[in-house]
C-alpha positions in Angstrom: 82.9 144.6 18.8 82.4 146.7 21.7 86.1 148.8 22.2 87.3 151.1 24.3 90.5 153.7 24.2 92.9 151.1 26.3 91.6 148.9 23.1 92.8 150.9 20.8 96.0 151.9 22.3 96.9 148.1 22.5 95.8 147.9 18.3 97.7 151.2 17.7 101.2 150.3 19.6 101.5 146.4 19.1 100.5 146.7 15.3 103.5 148.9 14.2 105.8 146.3 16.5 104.3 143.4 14.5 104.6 145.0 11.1 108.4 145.6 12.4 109.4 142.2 13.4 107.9 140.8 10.2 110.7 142.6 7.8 113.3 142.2 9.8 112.3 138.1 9.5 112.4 139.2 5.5 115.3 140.8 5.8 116.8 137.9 7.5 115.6 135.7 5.1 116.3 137.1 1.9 120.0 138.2 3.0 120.6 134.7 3.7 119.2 133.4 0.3 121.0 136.3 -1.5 124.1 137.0 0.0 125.3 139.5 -2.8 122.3 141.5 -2.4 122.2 142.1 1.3 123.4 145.4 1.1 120.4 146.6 -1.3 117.6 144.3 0.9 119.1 146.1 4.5 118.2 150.0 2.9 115.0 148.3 1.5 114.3 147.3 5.1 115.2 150.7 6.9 113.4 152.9 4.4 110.3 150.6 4.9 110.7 151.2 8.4 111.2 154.9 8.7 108.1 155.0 6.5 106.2 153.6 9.1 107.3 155.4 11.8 106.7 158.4 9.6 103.2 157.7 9.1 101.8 156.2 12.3 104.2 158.9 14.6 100.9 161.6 15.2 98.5 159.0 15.9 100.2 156.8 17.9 102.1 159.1 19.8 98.2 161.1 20.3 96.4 157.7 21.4 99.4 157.2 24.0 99.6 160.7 25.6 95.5 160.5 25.6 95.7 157.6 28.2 97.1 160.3 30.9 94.2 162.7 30.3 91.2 162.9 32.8 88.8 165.0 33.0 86.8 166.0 36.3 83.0 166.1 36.8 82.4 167.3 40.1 78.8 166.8 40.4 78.6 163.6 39.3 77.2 160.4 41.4 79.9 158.2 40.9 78.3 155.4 39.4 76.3 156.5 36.2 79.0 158.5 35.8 82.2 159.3 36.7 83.5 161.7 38.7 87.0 161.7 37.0 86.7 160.1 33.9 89.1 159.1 30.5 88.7 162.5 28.4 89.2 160.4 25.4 86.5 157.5 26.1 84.1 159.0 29.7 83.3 155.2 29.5 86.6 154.7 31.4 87.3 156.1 34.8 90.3 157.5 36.1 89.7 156.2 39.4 92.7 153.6 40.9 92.1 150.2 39.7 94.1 147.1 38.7 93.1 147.9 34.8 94.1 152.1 35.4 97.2 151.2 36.8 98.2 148.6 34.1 96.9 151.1 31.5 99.7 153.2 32.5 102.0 151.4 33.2 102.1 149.9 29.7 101.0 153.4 28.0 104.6 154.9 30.0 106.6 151.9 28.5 105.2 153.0 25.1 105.8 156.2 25.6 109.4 156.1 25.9 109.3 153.6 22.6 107.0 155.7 20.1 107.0 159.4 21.3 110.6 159.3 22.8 112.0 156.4 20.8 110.9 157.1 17.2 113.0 160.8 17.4 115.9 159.5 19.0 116.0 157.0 16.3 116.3 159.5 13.5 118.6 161.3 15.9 120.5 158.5 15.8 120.7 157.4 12.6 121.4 161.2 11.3 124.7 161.5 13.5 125.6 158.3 12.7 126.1 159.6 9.0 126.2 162.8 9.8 129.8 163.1 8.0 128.3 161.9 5.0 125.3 163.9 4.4 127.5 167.0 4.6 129.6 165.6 1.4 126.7 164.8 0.0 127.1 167.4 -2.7 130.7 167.2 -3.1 133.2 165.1 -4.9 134.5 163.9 -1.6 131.3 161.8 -1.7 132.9 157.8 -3.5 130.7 155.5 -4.2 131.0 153.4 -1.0 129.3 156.8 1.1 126.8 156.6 -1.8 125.5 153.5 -0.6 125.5 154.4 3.1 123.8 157.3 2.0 120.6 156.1 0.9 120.0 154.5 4.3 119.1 157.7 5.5 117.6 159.3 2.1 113.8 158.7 3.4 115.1 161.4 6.3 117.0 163.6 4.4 115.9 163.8 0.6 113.6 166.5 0.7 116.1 169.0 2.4 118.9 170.9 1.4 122.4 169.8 3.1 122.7 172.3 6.0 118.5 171.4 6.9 119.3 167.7 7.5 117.6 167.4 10.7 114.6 169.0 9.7 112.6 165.9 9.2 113.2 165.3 13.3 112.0 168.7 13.8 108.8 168.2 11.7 107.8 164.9 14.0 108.7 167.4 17.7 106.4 170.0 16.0 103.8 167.6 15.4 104.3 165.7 18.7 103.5 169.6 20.0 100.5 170.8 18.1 98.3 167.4 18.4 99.1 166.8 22.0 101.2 169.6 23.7 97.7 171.6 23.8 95.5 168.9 25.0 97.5 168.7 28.1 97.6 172.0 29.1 93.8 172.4 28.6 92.2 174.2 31.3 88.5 173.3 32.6 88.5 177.1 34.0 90.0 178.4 30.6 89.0 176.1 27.6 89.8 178.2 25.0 93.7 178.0 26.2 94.4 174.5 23.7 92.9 175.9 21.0 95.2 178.9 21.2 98.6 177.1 22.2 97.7 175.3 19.1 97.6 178.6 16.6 100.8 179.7 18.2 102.3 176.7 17.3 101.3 177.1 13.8 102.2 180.6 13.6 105.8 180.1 15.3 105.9 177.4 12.6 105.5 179.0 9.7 108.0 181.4 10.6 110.0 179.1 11.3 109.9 177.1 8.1 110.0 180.9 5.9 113.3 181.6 7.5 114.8 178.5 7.2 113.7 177.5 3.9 114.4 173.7 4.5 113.2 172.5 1.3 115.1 171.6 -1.7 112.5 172.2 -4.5 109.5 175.2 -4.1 106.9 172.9 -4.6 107.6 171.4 -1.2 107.6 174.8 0.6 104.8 176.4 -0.7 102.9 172.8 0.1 104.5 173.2 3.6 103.6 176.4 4.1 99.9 175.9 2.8 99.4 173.3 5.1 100.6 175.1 8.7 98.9 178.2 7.3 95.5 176.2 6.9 96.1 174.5 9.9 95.5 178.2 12.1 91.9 178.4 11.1 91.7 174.6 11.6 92.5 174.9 15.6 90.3 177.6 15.5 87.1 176.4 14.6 86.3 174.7 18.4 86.1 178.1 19.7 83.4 180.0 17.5 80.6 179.9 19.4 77.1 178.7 18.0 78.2 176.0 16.1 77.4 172.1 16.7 80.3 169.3 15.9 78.6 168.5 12.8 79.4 172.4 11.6 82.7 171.7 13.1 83.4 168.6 11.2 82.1 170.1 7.9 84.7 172.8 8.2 87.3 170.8 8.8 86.8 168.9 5.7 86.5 171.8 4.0 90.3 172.8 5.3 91.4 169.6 4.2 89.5 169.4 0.9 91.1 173.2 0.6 94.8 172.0 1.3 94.3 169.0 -1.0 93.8 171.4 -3.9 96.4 173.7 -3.2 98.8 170.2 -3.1 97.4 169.4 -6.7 97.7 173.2 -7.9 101.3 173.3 -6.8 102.3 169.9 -8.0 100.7 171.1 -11.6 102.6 174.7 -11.8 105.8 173.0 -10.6 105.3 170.3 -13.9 104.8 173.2 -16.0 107.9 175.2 -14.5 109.8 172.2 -15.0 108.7 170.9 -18.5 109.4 175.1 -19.6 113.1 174.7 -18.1 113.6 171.8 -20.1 112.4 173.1 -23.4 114.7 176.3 -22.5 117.5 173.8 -22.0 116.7 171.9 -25.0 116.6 175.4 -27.4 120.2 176.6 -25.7 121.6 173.5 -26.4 119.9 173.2 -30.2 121.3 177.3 -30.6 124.5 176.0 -29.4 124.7 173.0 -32.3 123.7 175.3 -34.7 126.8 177.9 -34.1 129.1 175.3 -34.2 127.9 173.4 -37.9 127.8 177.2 -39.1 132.1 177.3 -38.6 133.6 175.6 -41.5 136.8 173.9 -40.9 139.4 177.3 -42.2 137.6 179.4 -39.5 138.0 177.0 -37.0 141.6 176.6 -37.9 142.2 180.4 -38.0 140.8 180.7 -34.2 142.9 178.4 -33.1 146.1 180.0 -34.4 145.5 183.0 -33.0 145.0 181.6 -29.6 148.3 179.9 -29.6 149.8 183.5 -30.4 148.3 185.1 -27.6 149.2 182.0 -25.7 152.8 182.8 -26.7 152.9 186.4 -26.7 151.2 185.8 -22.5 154.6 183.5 -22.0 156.8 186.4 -23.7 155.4 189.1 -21.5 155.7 186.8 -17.8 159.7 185.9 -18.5 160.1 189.6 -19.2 158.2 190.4 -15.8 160.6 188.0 -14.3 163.9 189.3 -16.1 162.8 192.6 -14.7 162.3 191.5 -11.1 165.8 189.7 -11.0 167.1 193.5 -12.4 165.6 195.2 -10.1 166.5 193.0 -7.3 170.3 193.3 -8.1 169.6 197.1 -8.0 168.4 197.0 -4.6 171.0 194.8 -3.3 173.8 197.1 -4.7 172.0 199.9 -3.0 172.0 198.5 0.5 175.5 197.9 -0.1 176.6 201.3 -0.7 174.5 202.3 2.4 176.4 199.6 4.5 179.5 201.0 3.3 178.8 204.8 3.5 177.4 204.0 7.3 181.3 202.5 8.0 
């Protein structure tokens, strides 16, 4: 099957759509057939959804914002080849046409629904519960906020309270290094995309050191591995003498690189937490032991001489008080005296 990019930006945006309407139809189904479960199937439904829009958010959003790029070729005929032609597919021209004007019609329409839509949906949903997420760690938190709660978990899980939005921030960031540099790509400077793109990794990792977003290390070294990698990544398109089969090769050799430092951290942040536990687990056995070691007329004897001190504490604050109501008749009589010396 012979495809082109308006192809696959019609498979890229009605798919997700599809995928969509088909759990809400489970949704509605299930909910009707268990009522007392509604509640549980509903988070099922929006977690599965923000899933998705997690994972297809780059690419889709990429294949959209593609559709607007053209690229000039001054010299050319016209026929054989274009002289303003699709960047992403030179198979397509740019040229006004019923198909180019439909192509952007519908890729506009999309644009406000995936790009535009997708982060004013977690916008959305994290003011909606905004209240909540702040009591998330706090006993003001009942049981009934629990459950709204985990609407939103997929979104804010991985973050610590006062970095809630930082999962919206991640998909703007992304939005900006895969597509924010192809549109300001210069025919006269071509090496401009390639360096908005390492700035955006660079303002990004200092970004995400001075925040510190992430509730658990593992996830910020992970983080921070990745938009590190990912300098050297936008890099490669610039060295000159090599062919896109060198280019590809060391770009799987980034990935295959970040891939290991995922499984190195995940391993050192098992051992980390498997030595805390044993820690916990020899506190708490040293903490058994001193207690079976006190026999019962040692225990007894501690306790006695608590309540004394107890009682001798109660003896010494009425006495503080008894003094304060002396001294406060003292000073009363004094002002009187004044009073009557000043007459």
């Amino acid at each position: 099957f012979d495809y082109n990019h308006y192809d696959t930006l019609l498979l890229y945006t009605l798919t997700p759509i599809i995928f969509v309407i088909i759990v809400l139809g489970i949704y509605r189904l299930f909910s009707w057939l268990c009522i007392k479960y509604r509640n549980n199937i509903l988070q099922e439904s929006i977690t599965t959804v923000f899933y998705l829009t997690f994972l297809i958010y780059p690419g889709v959003s990429q294949t959209i914002l593609e559709t607007y790029l053209c690229e000039s070729f001054p010299t050319a005929d016209g026929e054989d080849i274009f002289k303003s032609a699709l960047r992403s597919d030179y198979r397509l021209s740019c040229k006004y046409s019923r198909e180019r004007v439909t192509a952007l019609v519908y890729a506009s329409f999309m644009l406000l629904f995936y790009p535009i839509g997708i982060v004013l949906l977690y916008v959305a949903f994290l003011k909606r519960y905004k209240i909540l997420i702040l009591k998330q760690d706090t006993p003001e938190l009942d049981q009934e906020g629990e459950k709204k709660l985990k609407r939103v978990s997929f979104l804010i899980n991985p973050y610590i309270t006062k970095r809630y939005w930082f999962e919206t921030y991640e998909l703007v960031r992304k939005l900006a290094q895969t597509s924010l540099a192809a549109f300001l790509q210069d025919a006269s400077f071509p090496r401009l995309s390639p360096v908005i793109a390492m700035n955006i990794s660079i303002i990004a990792v200092l970004l995400l050191v001075f925040m510190k977003p992430y509730k658990t290390v593992g996830d910020f070294w992970f983080a921070f591995a990745s938009l590190v990698l990912l300098i050297p990544a936008s890099q490669l398109s610039t060295l000159e003498g090599l062919d896109p089969e060198q280019i590809t090769t060391g770009l799987y050799g980034i990935i295959g690189t970040e891939l290991s430092c995922m499984v190195v951290i995940v391993l050192v942040e098992l051992i980390l937490k498997r030595y805390e536990t044993e820690m916990i687990k020899v506190d708490r056995s040293k903490s058994v032991q001193f207690v079976q070691k006190v026999t019962p007329d040692e225990f007894i004897k501690a306790m006695n001489e608590n309540v004394n001190m107890l009682a001798q504490i109660k003896r010494l604050k009425d006495k503080n008080v008894e003094l304060r109501n002396k001294l406060s008749r003292q000073q009363l009589n004094c002002l009187k005296e004044v009073e009557v010396a000043i007459v």
